[in-house]
N, C-alpha and C positions, 0 to 999 in steps of 0.2 A: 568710690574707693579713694582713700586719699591720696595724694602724688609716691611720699615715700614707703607706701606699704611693699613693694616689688624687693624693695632693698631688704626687710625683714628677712625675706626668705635665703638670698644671696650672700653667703658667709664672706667669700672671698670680696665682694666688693664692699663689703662693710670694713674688713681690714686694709684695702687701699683707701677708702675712704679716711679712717683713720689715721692711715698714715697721713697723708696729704693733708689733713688738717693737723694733725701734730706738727708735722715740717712748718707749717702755714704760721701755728703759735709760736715753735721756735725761734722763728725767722723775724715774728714780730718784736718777741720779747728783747732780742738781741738791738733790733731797731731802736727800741727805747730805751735801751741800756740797762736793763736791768738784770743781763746777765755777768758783769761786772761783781767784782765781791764786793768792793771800795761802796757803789750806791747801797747794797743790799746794808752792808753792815753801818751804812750813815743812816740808812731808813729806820734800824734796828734803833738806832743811836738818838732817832728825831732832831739830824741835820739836816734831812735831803730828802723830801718825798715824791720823788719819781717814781718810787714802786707804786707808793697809795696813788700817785694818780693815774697812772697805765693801769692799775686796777680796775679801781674806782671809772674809768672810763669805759674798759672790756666790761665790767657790769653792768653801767647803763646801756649801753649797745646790745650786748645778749637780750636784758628783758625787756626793751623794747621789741627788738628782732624776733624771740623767741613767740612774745603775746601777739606779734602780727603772722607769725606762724599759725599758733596755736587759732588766730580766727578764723585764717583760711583754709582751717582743718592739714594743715600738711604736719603740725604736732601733736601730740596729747604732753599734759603734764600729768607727773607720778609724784606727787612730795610723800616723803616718805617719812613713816612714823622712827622716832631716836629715843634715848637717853644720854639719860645726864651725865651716868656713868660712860657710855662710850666715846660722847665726846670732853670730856675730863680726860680720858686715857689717850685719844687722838690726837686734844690739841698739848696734852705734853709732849707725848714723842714726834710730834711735829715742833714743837716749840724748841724741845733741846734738841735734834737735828739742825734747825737755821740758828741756832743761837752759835753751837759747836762750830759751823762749819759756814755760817753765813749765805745761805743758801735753802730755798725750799725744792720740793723734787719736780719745780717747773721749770728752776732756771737755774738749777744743776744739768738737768738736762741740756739746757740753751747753755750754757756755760762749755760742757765737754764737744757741744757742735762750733765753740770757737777755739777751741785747743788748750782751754784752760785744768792744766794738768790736777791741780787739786781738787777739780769738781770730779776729774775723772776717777782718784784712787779715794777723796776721803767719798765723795759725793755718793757717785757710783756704787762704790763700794759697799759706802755705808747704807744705801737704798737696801743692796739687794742681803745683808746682813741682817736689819733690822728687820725687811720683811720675813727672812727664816726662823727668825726669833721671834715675830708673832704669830707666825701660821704654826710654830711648835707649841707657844701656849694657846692660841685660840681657843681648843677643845675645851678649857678650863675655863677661860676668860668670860665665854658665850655666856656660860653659866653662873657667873659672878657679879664680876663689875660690870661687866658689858650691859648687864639687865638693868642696873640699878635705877630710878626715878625714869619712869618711863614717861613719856609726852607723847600726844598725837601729831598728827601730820595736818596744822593748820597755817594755811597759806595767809600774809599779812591781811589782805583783803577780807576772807574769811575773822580774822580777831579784828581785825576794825570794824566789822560790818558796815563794807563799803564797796561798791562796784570797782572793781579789776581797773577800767579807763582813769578813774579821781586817783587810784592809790599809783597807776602808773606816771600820770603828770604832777604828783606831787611827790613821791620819789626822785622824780628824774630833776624836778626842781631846784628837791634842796639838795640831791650831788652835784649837780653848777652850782651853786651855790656856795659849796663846801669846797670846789675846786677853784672859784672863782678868789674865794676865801687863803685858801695857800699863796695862791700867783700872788693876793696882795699884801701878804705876809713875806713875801719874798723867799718862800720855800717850794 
């Protein structure tokens, strides 16, 4: 039985869990300043990429961490089959939310845990707005756009036809690389 199966069953600990790892992100996000509006909207601007590379970093970290999970059986991965259409409709109102307001709902978040008042009434605000606005059209959306140009759930390794270890060390490559690449760019 894998380590975290016990946890499945436990709601409540699955929600402190939660929490503790949200606090965990906030706390880091703020660390690297990227709950700041000034980075967010020089990131936007392609002055200052501290966001891509506090990113870019938490991704290589996850999937290394997550595949040494996943071999000592304490994960399963789920990729999940999308469209085209839904992410068209996603990364727009993702796009014009951090455009308007400079800010995405990670470090909006980390923003209002530093007292930054705009994250809190436009940020906030606008978080829990837009989601009433889409849980009102959803019923209709499902059915629409949401379906449109369907794709399956193929993991890169899978479209390379290539073992999980080569696509993991040649990923993780070229982001040093591509980070290495910034610093000596001086961005």
């Amino acid at each position: 039985m894998p380590m975290l199966t016990p946890l499945h069953q436990k709601k409540s600990a699955q929600i402190v869990l939660g929490l503790l790892t949200g606090i965990a992100f906030g706390f880091l996000l703020q660390k690297g300043g990227v709950t700041e509006y000034s980075v967010i909207v020089n990131q936007l601007l392609l002055v200052d990429f501290t966001v891509m590379k506090l990113m870019l970093s938490a991704v290589m970290v996850a999937m290394l961490g997550l595949h040494i999970m996943k071999y000592y059986g304490y994960v399963q991965l789920h990729p999940a089959e999308g469209t085209i259409g839904a992410n068209v409709i996603g990364g727009l109102i993702f796009g014009v939310g951090f455009a308007l307001l400079g800010y995405c709902p990670g470090t909006v978040a980390g923003a209002v845990g530093t007292g930054a008042l705009d994250a809190l009434f436009g940020g906030m605000a606008g978080l829990v707005i837009g989601t009433g606005i889409f849980a009102d059209l959803y019923p209709r959306l499902k059915t629409g756009i949401l379906k449109k140009g369907p794709f399956p759930s193929v993991t890169v390794q899978e479209f390379l036809h290539l073992p999980v270890g080569i696509v993991i060390v040649f990923m993780e490559v070229a982001m040093i690389a591509f980070l290495v690449l910034l610093q000596y760019l001086g961005h």
